[in-house]
C-alpha positions in Angstrom: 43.1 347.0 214.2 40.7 347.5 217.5 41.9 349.4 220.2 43.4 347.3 223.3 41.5 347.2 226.1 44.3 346.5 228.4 47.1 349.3 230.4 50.2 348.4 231.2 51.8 349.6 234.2 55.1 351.4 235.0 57.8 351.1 231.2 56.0 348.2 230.3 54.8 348.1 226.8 52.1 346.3 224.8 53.5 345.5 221.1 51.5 343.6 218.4 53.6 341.7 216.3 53.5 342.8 212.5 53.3 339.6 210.1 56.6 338.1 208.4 57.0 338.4 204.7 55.6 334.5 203.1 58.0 334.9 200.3 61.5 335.4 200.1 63.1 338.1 197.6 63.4 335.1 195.4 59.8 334.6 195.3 60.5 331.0 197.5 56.9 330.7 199.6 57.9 329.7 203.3 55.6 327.1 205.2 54.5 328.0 208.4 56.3 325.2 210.2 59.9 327.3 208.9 58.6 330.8 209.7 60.3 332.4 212.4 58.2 334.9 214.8 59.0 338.1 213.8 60.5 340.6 216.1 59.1 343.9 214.5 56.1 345.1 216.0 53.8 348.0 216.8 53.7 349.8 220.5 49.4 349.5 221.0 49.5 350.7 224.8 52.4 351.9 226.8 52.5 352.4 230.7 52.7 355.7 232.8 56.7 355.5 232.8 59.1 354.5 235.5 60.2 355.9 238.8 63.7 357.3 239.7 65.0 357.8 243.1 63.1 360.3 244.4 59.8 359.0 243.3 60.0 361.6 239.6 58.3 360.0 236.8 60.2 359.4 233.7 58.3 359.5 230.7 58.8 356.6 227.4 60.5 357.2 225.1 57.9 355.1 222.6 54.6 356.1 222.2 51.4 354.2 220.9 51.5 353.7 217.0 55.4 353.5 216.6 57.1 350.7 215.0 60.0 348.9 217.0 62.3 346.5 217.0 62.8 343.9 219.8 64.8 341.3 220.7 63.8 337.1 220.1 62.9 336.3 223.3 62.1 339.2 224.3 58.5 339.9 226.1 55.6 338.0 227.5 53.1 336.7 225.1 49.2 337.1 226.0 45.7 337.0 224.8 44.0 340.3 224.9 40.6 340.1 223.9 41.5 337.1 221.4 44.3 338.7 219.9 48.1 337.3 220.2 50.2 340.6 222.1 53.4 340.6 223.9 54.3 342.9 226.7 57.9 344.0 227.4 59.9 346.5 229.7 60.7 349.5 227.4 64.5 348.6 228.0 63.8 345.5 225.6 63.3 347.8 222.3 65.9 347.9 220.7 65.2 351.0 218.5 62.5 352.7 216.4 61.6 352.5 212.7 61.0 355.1 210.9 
């Protein structure tokens, strides 16, 4: 996939959703209309990191390439150059694959 042209500021995060299986383990095809958004994605941009009290920056803890988990309703979605992304706080991940 292209690079995104877009920085996020502060623990924000920029995460592409990875596509949802269109079968089940059954081999049952699922319609469009009944698939759910998936919330696994990949980190393509992180910001600079958050400030504490006395102005320190703290670094993420994800980096660019990893593969997360994140809550439903978690994020914003946008359009970056065409392509569907969703930016979220850091705080929103719910872990790491891999």
């Amino acid at each position: 996939m292209a690079e995104v042209n877009f920085r996020p500021l502060h623990d924000r995060v920029v995460v592409r959703r990875v596509d949802s299986e269109e079968k089940t383990a059954g081999g049952i095809i699922i319609p469009d209309t009944a698939k759910e958004k998936p919330s696994e994605g990949e980190i393509v941009a992180v910001g600079n990191g958050a400030r504490d009290e006395s102005g320190k920056v703290i670094e993420l803890d994800v980096k660019v390439g990893d593969r997360v988990l994140f809550g439903k309703w978690s994020g914003t979605e946008v359009k970056v150059g065409g392509e569907d992304l969703l930016i979220m706080k850091e705080s929103d991940i719910m872990g790491v694959i891999g």
